[in-house]
Gaussian input, Z-matrix of N, CA and C with variables (Angstrom, degrees):
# hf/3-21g

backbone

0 1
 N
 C     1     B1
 C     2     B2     1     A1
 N     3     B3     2     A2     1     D1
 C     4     B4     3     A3     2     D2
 C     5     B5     4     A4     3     D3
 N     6     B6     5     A5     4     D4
 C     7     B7     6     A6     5     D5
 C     8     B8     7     A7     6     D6
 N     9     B9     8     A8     7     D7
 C    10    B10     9     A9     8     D8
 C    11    B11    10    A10     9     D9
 N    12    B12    11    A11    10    D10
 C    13    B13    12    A12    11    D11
 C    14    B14    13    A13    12    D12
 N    15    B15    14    A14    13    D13
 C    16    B16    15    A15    14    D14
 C    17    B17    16    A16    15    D15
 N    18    B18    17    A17    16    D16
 C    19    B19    18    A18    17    D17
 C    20    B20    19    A19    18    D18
 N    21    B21    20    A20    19    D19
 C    22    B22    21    A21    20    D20
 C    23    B23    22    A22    21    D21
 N    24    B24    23    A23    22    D22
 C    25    B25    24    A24    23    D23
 C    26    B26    25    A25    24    D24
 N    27    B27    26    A26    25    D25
 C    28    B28    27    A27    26    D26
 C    29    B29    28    A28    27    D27
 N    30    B30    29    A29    28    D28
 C    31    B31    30    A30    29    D29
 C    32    B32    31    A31    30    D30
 N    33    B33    32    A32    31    D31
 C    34    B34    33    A33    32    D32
 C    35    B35    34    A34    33    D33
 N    36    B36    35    A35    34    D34
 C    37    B37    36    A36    35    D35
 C    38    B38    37    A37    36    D36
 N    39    B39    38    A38    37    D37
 C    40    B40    39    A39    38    D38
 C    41    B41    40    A40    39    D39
 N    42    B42    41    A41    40    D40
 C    43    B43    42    A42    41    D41
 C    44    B44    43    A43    42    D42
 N    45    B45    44    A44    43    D43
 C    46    B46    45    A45    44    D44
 C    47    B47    46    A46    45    D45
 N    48    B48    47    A47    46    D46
 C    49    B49    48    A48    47    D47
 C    50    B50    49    A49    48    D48
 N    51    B51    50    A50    49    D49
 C    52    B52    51    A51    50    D50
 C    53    B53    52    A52    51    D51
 N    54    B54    53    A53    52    D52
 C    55    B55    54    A54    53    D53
 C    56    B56    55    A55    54    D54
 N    57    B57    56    A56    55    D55
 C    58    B58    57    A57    56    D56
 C    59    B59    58    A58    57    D57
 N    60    B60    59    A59    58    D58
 C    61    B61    60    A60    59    D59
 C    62    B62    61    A61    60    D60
 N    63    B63    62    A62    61    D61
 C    64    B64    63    A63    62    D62
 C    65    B65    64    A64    63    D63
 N    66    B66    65    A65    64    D64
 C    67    B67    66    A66    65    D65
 C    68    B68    67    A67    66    D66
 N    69    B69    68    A68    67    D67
 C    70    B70    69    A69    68    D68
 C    71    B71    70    A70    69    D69
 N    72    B72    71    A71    70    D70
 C    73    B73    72    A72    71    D71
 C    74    B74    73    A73    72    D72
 N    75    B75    74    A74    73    D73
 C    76    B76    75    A75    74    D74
 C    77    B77    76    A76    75    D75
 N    78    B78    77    A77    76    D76
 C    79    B79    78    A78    77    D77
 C    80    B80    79    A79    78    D78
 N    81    B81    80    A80    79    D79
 C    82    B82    81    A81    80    D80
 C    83    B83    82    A82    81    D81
 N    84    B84    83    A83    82    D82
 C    85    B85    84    A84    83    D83
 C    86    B86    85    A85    84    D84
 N    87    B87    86    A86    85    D85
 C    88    B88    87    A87    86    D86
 C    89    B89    88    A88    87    D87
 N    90    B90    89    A89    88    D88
 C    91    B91    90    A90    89    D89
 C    92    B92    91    A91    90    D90
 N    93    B93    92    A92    91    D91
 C    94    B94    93    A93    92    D92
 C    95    B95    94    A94    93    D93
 N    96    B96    95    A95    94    D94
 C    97    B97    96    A96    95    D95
 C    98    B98    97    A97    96    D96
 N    99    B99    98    A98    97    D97
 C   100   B100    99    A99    98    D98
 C   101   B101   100   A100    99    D99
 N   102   B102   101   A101   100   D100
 C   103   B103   102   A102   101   D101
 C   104   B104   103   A103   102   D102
 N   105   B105   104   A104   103   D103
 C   106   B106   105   A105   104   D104
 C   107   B107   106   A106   105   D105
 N   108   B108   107   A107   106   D106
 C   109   B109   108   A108   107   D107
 C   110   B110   109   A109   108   D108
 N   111   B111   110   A110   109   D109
 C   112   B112   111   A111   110   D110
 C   113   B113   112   A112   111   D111
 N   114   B114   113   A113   112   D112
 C   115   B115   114   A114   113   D113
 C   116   B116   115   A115   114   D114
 N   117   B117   116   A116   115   D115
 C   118   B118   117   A117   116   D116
 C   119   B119   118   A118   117   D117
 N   120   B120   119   A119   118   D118
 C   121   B121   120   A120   119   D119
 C   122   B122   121   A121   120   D120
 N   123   B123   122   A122   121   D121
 C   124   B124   123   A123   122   D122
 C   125   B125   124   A124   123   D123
 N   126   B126   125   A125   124   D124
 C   127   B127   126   A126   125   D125
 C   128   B128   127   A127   126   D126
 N   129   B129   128   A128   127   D127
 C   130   B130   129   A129   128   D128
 C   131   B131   130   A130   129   D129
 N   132   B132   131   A131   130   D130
 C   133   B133   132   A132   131   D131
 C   134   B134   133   A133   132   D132
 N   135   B135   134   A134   133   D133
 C   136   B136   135   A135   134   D134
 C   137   B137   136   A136   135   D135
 N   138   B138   137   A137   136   D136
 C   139   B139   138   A138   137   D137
 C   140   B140   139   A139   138   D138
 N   141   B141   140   A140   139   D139
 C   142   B142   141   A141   140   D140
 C   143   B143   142   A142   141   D141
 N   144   B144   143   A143   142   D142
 C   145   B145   144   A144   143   D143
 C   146   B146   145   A145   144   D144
 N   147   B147   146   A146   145   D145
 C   148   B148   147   A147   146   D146
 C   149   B149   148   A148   147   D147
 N   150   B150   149   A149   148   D148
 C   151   B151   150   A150   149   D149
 C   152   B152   151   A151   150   D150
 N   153   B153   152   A152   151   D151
 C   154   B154   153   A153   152   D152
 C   155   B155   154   A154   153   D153
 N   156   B156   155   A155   154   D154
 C   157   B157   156   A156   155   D155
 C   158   B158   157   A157   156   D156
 N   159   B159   158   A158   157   D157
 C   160   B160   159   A159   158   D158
 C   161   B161   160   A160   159   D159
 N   162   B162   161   A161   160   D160
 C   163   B163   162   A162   161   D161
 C   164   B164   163   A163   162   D162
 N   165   B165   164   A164   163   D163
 C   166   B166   165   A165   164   D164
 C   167   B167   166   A166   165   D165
 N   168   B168   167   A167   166   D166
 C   169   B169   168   A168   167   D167
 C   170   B170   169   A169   168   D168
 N   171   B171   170   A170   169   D169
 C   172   B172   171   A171   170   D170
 C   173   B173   172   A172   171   D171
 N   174   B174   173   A173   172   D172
 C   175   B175   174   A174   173   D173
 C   176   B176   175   A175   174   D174
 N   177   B177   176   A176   175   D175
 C   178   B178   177   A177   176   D176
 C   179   B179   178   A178   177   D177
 N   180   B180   179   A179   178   D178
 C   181   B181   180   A180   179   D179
 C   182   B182   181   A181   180   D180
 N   183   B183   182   A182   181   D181
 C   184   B184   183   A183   182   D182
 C   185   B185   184   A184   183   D183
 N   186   B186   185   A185   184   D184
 C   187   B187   186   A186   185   D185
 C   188   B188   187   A187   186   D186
 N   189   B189   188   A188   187   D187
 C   190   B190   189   A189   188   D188
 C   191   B191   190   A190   189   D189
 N   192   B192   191   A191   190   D190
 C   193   B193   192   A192   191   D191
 C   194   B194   193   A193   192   D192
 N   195   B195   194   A194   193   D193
 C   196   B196   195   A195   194   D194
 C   197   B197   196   A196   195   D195
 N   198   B198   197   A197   196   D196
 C   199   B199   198   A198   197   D197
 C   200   B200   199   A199   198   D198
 N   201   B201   200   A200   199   D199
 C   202   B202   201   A201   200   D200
 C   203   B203   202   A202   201   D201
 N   204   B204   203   A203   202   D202
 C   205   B205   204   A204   203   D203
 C   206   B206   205   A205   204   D204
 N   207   B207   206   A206   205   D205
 C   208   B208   207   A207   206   D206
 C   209   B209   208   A208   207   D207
 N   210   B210   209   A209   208   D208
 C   211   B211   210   A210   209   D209
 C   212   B212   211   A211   210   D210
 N   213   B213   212   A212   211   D211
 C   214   B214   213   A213   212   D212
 C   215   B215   214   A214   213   D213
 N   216   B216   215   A215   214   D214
 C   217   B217   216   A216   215   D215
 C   218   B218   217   A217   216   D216
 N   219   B219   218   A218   217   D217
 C   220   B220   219   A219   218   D218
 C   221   B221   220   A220   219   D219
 N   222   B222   221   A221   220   D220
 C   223   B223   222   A222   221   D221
 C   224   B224   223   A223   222   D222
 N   225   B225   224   A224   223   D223
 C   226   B226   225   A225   224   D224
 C   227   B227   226   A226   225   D225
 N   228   B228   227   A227   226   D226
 C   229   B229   228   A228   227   D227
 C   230   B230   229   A229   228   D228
 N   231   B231   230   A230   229   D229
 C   232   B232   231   A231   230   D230
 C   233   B233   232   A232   231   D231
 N   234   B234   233   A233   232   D232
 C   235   B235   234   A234   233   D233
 C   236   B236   235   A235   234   D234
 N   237   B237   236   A236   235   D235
 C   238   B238   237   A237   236   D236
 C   239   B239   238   A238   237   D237
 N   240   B240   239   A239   238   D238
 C   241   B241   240   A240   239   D239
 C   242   B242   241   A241   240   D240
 N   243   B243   242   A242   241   D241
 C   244   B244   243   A243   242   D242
 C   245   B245   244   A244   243   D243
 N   246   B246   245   A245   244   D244
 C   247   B247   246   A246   245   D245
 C   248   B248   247   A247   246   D246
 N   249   B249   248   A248   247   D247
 C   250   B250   249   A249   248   D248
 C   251   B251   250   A250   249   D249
 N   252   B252   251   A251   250   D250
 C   253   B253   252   A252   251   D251
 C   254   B254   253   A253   252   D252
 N   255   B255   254   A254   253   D253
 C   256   B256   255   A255   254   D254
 C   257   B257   256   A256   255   D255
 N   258   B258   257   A257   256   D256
 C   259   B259   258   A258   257   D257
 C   260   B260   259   A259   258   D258
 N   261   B261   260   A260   259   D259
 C   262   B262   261   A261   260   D260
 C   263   B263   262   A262   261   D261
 N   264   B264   263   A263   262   D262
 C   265   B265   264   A264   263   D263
 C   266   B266   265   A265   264   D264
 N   267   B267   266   A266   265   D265
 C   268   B268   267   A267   266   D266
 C   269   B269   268   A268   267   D267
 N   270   B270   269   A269   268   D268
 C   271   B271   270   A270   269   D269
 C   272   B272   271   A271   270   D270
 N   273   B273   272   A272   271   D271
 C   274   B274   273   A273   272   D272
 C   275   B275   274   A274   273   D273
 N   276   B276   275   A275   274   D274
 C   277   B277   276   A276   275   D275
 C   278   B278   277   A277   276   D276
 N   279   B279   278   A278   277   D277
 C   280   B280   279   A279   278   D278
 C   281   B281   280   A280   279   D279
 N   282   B282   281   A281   280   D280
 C   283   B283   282   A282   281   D281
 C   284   B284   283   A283   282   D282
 N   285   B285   284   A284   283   D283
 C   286   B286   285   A285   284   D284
 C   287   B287   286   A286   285   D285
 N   288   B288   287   A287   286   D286
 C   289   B289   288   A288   287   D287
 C   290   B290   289   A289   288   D288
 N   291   B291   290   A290   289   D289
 C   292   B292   291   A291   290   D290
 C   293   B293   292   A292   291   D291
 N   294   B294   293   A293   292   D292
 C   295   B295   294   A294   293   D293
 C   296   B296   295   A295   294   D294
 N   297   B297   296   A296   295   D295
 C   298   B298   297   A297   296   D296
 C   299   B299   298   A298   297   D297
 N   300   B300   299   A299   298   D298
 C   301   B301   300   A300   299   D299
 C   302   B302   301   A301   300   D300
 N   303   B303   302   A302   301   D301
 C   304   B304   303   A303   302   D302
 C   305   B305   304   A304   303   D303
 N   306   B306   305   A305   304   D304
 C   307   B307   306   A306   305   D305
 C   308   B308   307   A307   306   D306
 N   309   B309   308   A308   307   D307
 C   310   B310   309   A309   308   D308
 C   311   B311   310   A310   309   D309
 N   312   B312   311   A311   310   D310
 C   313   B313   312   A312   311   D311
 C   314   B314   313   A313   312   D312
 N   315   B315   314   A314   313   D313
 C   316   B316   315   A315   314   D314
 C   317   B317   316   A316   315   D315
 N   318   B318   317   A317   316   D316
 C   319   B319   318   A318   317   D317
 C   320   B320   319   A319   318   D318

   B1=1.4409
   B2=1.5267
   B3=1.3499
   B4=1.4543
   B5=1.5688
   B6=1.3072
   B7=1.3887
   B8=1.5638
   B9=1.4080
   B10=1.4250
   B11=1.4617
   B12=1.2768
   B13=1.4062
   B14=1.6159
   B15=1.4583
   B16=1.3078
   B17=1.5357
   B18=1.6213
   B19=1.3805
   B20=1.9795
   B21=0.9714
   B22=1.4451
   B23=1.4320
   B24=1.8935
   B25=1.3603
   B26=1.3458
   B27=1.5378
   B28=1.0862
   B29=1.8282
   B30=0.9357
   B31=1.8275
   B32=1.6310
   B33=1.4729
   B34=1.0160
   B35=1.0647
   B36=1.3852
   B37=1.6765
   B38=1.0877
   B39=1.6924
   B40=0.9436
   B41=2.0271
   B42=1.4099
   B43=1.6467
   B44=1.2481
   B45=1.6195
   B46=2.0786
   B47=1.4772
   B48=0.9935
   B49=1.3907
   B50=1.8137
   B51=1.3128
   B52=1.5407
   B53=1.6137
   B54=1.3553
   B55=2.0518
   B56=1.9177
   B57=1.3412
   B58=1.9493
   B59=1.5614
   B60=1.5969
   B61=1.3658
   B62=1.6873
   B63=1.6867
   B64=1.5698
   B65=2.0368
   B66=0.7814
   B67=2.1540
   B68=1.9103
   B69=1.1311
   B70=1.4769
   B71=1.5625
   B72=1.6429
   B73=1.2005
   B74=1.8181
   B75=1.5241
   B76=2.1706
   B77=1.1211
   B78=1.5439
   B79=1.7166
   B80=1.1566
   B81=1.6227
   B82=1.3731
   B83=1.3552
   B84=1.2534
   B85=1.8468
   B86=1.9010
   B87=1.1682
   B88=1.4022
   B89=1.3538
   B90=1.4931
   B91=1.7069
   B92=1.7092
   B93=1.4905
   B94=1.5923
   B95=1.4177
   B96=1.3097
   B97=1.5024
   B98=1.2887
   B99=1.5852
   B100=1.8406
   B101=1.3738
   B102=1.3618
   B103=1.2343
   B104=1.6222
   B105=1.2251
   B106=1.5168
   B107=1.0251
   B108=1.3778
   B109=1.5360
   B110=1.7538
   B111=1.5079
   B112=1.0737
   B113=1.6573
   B114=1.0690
   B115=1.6337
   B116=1.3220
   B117=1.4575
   B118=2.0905
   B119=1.3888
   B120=1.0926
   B121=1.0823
   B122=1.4225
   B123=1.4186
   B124=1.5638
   B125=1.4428
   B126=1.8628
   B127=1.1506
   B128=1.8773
   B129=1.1030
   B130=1.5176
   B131=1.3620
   B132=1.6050
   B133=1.0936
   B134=1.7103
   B135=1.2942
   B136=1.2393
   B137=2.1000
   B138=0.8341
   B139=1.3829
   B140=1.6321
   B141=1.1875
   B142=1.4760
   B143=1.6521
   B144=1.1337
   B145=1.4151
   B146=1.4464
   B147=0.9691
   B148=1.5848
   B149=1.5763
   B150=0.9260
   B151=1.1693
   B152=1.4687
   B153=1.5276
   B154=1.4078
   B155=1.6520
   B156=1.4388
   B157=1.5699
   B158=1.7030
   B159=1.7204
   B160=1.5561
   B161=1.5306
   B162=1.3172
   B163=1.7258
   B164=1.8519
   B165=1.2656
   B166=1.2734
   B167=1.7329
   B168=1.0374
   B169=1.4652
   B170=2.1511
   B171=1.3655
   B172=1.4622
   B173=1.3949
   B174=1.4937
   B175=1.3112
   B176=2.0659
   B177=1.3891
   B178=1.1883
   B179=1.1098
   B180=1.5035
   B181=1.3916
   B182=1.6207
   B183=1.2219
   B184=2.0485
   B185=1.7969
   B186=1.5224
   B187=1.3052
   B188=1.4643
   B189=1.2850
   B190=1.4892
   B191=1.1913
   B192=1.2918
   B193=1.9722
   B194=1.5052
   B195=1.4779
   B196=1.7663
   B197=1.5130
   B198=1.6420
   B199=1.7719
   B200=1.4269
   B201=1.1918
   B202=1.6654
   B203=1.4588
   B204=0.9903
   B205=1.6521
   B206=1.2726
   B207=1.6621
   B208=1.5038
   B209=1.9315
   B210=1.7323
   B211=1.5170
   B212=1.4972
   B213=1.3422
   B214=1.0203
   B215=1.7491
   B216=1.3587
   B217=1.6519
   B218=1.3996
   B219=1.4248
   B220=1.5803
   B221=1.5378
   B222=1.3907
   B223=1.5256
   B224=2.2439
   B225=1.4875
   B226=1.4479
   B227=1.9184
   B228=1.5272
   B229=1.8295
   B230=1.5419
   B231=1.7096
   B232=1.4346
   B233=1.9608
   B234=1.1428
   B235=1.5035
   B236=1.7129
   B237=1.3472
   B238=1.3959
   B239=1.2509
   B240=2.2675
   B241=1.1581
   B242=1.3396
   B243=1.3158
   B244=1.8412
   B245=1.5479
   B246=1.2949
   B247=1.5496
   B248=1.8219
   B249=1.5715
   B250=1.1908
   B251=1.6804
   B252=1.8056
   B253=1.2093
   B254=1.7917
   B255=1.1559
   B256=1.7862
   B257=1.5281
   B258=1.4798
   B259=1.2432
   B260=1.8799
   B261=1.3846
   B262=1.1979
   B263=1.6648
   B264=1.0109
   B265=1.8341
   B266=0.9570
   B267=1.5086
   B268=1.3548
   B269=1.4706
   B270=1.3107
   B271=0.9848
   B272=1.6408
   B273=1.5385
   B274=1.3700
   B275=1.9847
   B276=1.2901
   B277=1.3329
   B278=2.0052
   B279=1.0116
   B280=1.7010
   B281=1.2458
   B282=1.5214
   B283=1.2475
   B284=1.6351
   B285=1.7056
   B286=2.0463
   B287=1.2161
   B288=1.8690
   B289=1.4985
   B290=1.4298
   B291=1.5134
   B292=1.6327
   B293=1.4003
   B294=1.4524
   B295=1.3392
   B296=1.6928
   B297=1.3881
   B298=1.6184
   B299=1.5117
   B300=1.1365
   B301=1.2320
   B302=1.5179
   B303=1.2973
   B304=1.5375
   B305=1.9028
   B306=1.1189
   B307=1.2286
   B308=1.5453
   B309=1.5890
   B310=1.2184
   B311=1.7299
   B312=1.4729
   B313=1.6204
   B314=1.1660
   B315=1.5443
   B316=1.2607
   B317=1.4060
   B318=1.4656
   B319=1.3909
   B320=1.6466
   A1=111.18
   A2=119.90
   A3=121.54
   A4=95.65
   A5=127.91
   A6=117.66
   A7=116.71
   A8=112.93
   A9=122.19
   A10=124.39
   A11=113.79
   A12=139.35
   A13=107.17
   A14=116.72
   A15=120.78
   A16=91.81
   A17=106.79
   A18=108.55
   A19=109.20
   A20=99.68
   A21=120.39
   A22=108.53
   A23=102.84
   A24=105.95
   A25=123.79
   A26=120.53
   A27=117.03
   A28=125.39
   A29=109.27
   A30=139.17
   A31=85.90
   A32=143.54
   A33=134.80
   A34=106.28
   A35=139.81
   A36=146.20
   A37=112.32
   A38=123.29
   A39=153.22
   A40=101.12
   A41=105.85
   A42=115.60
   A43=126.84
   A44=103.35
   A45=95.90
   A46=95.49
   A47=132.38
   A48=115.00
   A49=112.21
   A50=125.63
   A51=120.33
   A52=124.15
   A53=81.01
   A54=99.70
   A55=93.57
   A56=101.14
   A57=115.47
   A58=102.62
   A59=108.93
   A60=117.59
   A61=139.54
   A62=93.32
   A63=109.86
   A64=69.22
   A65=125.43
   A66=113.58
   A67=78.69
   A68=135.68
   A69=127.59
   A70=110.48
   A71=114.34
   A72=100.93
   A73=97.44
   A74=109.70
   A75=92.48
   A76=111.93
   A77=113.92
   A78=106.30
   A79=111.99
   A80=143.52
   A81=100.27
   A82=115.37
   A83=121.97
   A84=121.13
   A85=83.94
   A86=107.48
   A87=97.60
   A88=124.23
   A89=122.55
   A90=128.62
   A91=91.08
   A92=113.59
   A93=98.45
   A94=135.82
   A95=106.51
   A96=124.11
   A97=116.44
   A98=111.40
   A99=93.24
   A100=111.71
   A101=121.47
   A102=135.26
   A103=131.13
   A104=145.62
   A105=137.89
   A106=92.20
   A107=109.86
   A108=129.77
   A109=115.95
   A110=122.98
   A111=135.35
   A112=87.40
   A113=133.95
   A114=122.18
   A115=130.77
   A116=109.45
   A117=100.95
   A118=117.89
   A119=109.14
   A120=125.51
   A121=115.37
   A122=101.74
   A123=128.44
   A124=98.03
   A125=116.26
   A126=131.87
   A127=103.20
   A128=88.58
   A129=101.54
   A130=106.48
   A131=124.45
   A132=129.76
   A133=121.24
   A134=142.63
   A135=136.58
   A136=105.20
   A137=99.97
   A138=122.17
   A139=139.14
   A140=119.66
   A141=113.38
   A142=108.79
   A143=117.65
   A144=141.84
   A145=106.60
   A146=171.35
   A147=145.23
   A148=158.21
   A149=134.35
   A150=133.54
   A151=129.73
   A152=119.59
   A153=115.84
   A154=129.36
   A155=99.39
   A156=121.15
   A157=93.63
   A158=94.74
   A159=96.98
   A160=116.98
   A161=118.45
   A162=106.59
   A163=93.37
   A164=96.73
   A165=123.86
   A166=106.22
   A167=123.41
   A168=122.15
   A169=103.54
   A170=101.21
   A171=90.83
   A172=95.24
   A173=106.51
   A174=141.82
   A175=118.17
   A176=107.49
   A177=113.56
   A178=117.72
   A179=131.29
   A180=126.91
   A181=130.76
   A182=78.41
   A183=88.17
   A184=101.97
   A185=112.64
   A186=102.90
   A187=126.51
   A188=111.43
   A189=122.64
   A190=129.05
   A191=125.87
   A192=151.26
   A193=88.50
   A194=109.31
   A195=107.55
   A196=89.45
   A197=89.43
   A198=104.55
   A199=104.45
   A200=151.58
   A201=137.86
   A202=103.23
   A203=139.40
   A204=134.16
   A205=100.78
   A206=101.63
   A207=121.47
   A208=100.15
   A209=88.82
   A210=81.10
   A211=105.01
   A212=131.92
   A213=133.64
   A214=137.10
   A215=121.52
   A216=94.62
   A217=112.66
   A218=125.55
   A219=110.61
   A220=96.40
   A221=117.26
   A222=138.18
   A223=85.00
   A224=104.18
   A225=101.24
   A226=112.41
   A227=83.40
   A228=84.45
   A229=84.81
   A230=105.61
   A231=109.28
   A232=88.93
   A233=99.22
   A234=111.54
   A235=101.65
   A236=104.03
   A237=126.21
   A238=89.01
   A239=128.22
   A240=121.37
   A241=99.69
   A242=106.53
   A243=100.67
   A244=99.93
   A245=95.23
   A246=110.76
   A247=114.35
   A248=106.77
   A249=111.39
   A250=98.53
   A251=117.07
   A252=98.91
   A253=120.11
   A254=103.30
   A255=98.00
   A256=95.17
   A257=108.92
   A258=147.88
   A259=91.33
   A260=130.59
   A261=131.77
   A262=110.98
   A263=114.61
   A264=138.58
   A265=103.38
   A266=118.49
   A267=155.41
   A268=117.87
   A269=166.51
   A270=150.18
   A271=119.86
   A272=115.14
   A273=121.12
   A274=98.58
   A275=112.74
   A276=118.39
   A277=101.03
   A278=104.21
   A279=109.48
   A280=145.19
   A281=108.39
   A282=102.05
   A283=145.64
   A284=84.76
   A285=93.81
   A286=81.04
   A287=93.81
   A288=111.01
   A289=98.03
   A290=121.90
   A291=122.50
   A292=98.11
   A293=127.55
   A294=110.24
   A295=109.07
   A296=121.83
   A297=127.93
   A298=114.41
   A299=153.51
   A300=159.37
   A301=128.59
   A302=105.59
   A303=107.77
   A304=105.37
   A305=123.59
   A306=144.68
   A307=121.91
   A308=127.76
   A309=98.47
   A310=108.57
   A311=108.82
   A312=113.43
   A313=95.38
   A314=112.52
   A315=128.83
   A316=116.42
   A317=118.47
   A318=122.64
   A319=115.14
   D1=-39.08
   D2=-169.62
   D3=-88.06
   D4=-42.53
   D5=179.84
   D6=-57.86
   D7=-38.88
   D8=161.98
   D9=-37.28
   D10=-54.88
   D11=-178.89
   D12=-64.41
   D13=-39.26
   D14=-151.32
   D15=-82.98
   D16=-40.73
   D17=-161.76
   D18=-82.16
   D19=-16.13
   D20=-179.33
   D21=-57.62
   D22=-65.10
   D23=171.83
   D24=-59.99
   D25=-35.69
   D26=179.77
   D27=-58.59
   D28=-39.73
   D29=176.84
   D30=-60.68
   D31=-52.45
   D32=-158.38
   D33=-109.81
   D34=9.24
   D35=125.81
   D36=-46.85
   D37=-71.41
   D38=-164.50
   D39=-49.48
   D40=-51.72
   D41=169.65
   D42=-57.43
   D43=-40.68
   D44=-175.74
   D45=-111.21
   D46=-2.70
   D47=177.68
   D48=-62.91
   D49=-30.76
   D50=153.79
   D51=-55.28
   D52=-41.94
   D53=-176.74
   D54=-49.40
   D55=-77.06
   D56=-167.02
   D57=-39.08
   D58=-52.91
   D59=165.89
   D60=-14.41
   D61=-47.93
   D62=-140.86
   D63=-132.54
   D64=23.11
   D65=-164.91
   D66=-99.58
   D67=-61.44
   D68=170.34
   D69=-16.96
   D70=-81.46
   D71=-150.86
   D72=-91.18
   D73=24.32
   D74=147.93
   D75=-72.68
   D76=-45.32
   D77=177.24
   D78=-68.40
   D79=-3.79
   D80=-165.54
   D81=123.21
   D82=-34.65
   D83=-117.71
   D84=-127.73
   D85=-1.86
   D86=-173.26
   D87=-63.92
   D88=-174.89
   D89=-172.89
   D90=-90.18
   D91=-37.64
   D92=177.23
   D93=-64.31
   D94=-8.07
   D95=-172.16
   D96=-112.84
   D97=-11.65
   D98=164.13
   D99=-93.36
   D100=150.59
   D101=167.13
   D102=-47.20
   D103=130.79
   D104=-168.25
   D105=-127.21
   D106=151.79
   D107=166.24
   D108=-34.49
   D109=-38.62
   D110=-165.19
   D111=-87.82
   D112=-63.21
   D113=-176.23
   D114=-55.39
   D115=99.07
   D116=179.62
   D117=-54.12
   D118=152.21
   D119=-162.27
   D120=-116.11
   D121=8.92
   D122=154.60
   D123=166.64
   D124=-167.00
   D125=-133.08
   D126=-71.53
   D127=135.37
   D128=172.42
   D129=-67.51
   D130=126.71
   D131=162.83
   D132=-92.47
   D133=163.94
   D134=179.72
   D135=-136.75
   D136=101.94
   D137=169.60
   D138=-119.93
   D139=148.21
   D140=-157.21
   D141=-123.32
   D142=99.41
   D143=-172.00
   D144=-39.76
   D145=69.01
   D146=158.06
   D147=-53.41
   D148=69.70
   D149=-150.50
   D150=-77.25
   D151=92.25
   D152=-163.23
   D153=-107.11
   D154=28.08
   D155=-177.29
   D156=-95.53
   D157=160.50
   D158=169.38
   D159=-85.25
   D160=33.45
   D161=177.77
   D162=-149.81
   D163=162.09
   D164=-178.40
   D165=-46.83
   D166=133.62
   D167=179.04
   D168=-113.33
   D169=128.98
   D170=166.39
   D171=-130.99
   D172=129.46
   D173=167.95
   D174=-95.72
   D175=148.72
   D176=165.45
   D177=-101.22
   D178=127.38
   D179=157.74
   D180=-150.59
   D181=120.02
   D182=-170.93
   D183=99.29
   D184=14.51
   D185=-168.61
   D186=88.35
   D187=1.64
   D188=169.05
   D189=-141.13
   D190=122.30
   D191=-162.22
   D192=-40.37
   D193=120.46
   D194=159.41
   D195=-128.08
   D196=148.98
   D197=-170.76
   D198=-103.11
   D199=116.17
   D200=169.76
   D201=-89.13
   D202=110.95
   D203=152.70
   D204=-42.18
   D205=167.02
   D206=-172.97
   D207=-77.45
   D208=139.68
   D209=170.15
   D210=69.87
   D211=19.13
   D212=174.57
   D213=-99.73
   D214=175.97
   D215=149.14
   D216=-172.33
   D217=167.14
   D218=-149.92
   D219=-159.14
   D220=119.28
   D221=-160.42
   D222=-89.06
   D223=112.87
   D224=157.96
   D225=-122.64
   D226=-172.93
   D227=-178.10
   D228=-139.93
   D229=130.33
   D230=-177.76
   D231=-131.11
   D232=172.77
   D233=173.83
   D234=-81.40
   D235=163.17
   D236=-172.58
   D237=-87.05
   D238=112.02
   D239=166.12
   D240=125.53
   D241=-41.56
   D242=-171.03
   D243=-56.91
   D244=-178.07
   D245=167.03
   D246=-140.83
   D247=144.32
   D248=-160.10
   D249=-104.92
   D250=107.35
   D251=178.58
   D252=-95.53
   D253=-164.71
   D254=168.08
   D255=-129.73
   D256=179.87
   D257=-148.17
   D258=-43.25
   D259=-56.88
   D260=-168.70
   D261=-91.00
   D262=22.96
   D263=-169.37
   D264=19.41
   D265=77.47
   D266=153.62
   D267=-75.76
   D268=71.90
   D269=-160.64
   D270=-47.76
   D271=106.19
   D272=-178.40
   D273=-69.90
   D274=-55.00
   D275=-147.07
   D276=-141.85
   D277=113.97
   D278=142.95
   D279=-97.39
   D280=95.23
   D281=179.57
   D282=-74.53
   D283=147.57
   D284=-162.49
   D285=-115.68
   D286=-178.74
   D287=-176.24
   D288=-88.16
   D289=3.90
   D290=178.08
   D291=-74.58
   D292=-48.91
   D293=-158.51
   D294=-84.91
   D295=4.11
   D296=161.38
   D297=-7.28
   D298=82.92
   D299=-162.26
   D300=65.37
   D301=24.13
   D302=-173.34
   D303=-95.23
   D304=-166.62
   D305=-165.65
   D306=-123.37
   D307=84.73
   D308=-170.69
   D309=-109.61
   D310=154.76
   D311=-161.38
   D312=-119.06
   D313=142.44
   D314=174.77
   D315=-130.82
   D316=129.28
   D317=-152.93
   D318=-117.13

């Protein structure tokens, strides 16, 4: 009787423990389905920063400090939409799918 019982429960552990598992993403609600900072959230654009002042330029993009030296220039990949600010988060640049390999200069 108790071995019956034991093995019973076990077989029916053994069944929903995938079910309870996987019950998040029926609704929706799962860790695979929200968005992270690291996942675009559409098309990657590729653009090339330029920096044509005599001092160091630090820019934001994607949420993280990029530095251009003077006289410099620096190939990034931002999402289609973001916006690229500078030091006082000002928006220097928004990127579209227009500027897709272009060059932008800052003076």
């Amino acid at each position: 009787m108790i071995r019956r019982f034991v093995c019973t429960l076990a077989i029916a552990a053994a069944t929903v423990a995938p079910l309870t598992s996987n019950a998040m993403s029926i609704f929706g609600r799962s860790d695979s389905n929200t968005p992270s900072a690291s996942t675009p959230k559409g098309k990657t654009i590729k653009l090339t920063l330029k920096n044509k002042t005599a001092s160091a330029m630090t820019l934001t993009v994607n949420d993280q400090p990029v530095t251009i030296a003077a006289g410099a220039e620096m190939e990034v990949k931002a999402v289609d939409g973001t916006n690229i600010y500078d030091a006082d988060r000002n928006v220097k640049v928004h990127v579209t799918r227009d500027l897709s390999g272009t060059a932008v200069s800052f003076r």
